[in-house]
N, C-alpha and C positions, 0 to 999 in steps of 0.2 A: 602703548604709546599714548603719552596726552595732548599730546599736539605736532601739528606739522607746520615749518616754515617754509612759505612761500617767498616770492623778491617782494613784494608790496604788501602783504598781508600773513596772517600769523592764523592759525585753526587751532583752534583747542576740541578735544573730542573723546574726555574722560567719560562725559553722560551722554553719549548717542551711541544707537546699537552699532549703527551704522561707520565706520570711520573711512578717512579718505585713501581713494583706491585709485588705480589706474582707471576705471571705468569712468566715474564722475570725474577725471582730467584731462580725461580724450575728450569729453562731451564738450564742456564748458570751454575747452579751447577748439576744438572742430566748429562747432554752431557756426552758422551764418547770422552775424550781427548788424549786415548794412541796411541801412535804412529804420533800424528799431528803435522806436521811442518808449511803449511799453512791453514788457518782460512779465511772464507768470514762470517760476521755478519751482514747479510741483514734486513735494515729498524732498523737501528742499535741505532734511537731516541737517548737517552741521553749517549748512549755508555756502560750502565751496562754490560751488555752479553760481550763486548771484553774486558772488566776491569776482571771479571768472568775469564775468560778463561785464558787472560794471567796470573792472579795472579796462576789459577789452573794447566797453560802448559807453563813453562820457557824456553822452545825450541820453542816457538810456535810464529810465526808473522799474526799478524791479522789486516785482510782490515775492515773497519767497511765504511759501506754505508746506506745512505740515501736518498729519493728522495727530500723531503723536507730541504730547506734551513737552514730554522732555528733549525729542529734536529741536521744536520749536525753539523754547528757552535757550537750547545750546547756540542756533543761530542766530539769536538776535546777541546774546553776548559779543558770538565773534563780527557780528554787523557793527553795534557799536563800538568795538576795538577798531574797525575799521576806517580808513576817509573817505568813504564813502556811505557813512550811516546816514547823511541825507537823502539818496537815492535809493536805498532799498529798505522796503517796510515786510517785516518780519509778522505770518499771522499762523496762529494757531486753530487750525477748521479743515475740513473735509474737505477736498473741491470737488468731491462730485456729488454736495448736498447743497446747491446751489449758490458756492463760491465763482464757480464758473461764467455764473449767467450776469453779475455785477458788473463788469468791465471787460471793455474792449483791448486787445493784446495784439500786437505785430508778430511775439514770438513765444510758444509756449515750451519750455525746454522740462525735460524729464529723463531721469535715470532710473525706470521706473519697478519696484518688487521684480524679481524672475523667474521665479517657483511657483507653478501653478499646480502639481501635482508631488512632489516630493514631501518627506516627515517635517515637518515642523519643530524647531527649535525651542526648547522648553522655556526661554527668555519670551515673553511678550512682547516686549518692544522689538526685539531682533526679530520676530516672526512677522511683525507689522513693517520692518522696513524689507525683508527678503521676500515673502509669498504675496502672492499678488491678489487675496481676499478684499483688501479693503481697495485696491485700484485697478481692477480687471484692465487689461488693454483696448476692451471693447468697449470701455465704461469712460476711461481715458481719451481716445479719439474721439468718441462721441462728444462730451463736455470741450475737450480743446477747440472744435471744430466750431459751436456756440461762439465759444470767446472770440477767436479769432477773426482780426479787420480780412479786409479783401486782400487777397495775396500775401495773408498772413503764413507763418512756418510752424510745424513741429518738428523739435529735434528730439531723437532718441536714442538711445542707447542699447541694443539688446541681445541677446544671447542669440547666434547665428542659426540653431534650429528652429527659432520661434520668428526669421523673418518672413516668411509666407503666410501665418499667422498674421501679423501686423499689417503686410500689403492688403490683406482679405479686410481685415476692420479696417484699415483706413478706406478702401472703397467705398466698402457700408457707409461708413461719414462722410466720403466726397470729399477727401483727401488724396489728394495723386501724391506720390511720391515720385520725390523731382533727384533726390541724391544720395547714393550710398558707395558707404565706404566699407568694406569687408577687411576686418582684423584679426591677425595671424601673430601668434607670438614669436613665432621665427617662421622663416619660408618654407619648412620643411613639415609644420605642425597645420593642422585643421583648424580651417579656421573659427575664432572664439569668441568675438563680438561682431556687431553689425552696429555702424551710426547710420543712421535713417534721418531725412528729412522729408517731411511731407507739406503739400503745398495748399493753399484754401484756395484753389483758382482751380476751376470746372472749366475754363477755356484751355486748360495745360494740357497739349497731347505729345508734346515730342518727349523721345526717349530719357529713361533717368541718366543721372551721369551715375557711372557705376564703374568703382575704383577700389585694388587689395592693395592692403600693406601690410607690412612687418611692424610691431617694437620692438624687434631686438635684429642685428644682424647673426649672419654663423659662426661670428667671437663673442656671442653675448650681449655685446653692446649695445647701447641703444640705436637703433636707426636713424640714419640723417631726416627721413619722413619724421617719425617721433620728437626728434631732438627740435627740428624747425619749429613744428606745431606748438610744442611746449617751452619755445626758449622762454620766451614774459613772463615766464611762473616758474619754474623749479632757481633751485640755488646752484 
């Protein structure tokens, strides 16, 4: 597939390893967007998540980054395809080689590598957007938690065996996690993603809010949960 039509915006994604998935559209539609002024979209492949965001926060300027070259380029194409190429700036760098420390951010969103121990994919760039070498989660929280203003967010996206993992590093960094959403491809199935939000406020003690759902109902369907979340974007 070379591209996916959204209602406001159009993806092209012949040269990213990475193409767009349910994962990066749960993300970029769940986030919590109130009150954000600056956006860092880390690992930001074909630019979904900062098209997302801005179409959902009209005050909102968003950095989108990637390590890889060719993400990069792919996302600034479909940036300035976009209406909103004045609001988000397309960079090609590391963030965790002191991209991080430059500016101050309200929200830092990521849909971040998964694969910390499985074979590697004989595609280099596909192995840089799947395993999580170049962006450890512990290397992740730590950097986010730098940038981030007071009462700043990270949103995440992650494979549900690796949320105990991510509670534990976001401690380390003195990030509470304030919300999660556990996803289930039908009611019947284990669940297979986790959205996380973490919060940069050390005063935060009450419990997280912690909430399951389905994509699909037990006809297939998509879920009214799903459907809602995603009506602004799908066709």
């Amino acid at each position: 597939m070379s591209g996916f039509d959204f209602k406001q915006f159009h993806v092209c994604q012949d040269n990213c390893a990475m193409k767009v998935g349910t994962d990066g559209v749960l993300l970029g539609a769940w986030a919590d967007v109130s009150g954000v002024k600056e956006v860092v979209d880390v690992g930001c492949g074909t630019g979904l998540i900062a098209l997302m965001i801005a179409q959902r926060c009209p005050q909102a300027h968003i950095t989108a980054i990637d390590i890889d070259e060719r993400a990069a380029g792919q996302a600034a194409l479909n940036v300035a395809a976009s209406r909103w190429s004045d609001r988000i700036d397309v960079v090609h760098a590391d963030y965790l080689h002191g991209y991080s420390s430059l500016s101050s951010a309200d929200l830092v969103i990521c849909n971040p590598p998964f694969f910390a121990r499985s074979l590697r994919p004989p595609d280099s760039h596909r192995a840089t957007a799947r395993h999580d070498d170049s962006l450890p989660i512990s290397r992740l929280l730590s950097a986010a938690a730098k940038q981030l203003s007071p009462g700043g967010r990270v949103a995440l996206v992650v494979p549900y065996d690796r949320l105990d993992e991510v509670i534990t590093e976001a401690n380390f960094a003195k990030l509470r996690h304030h919300r999660i959403s556990v996803v289930k491809t039908t009611a019947m199935k284990p669940p297979r993603r986790v959205l996380i939000e973490l919060k940069n406020d050390a005063s935060h003690t009450s419990n997280p809010i912690t909430e399951e759902y389905c994509i699909h109902d037990a006809d297939g369907r998509y879920s009214e949960w799903y459907r809602n979340l995603t009506h602004d974007f799908y066709l």
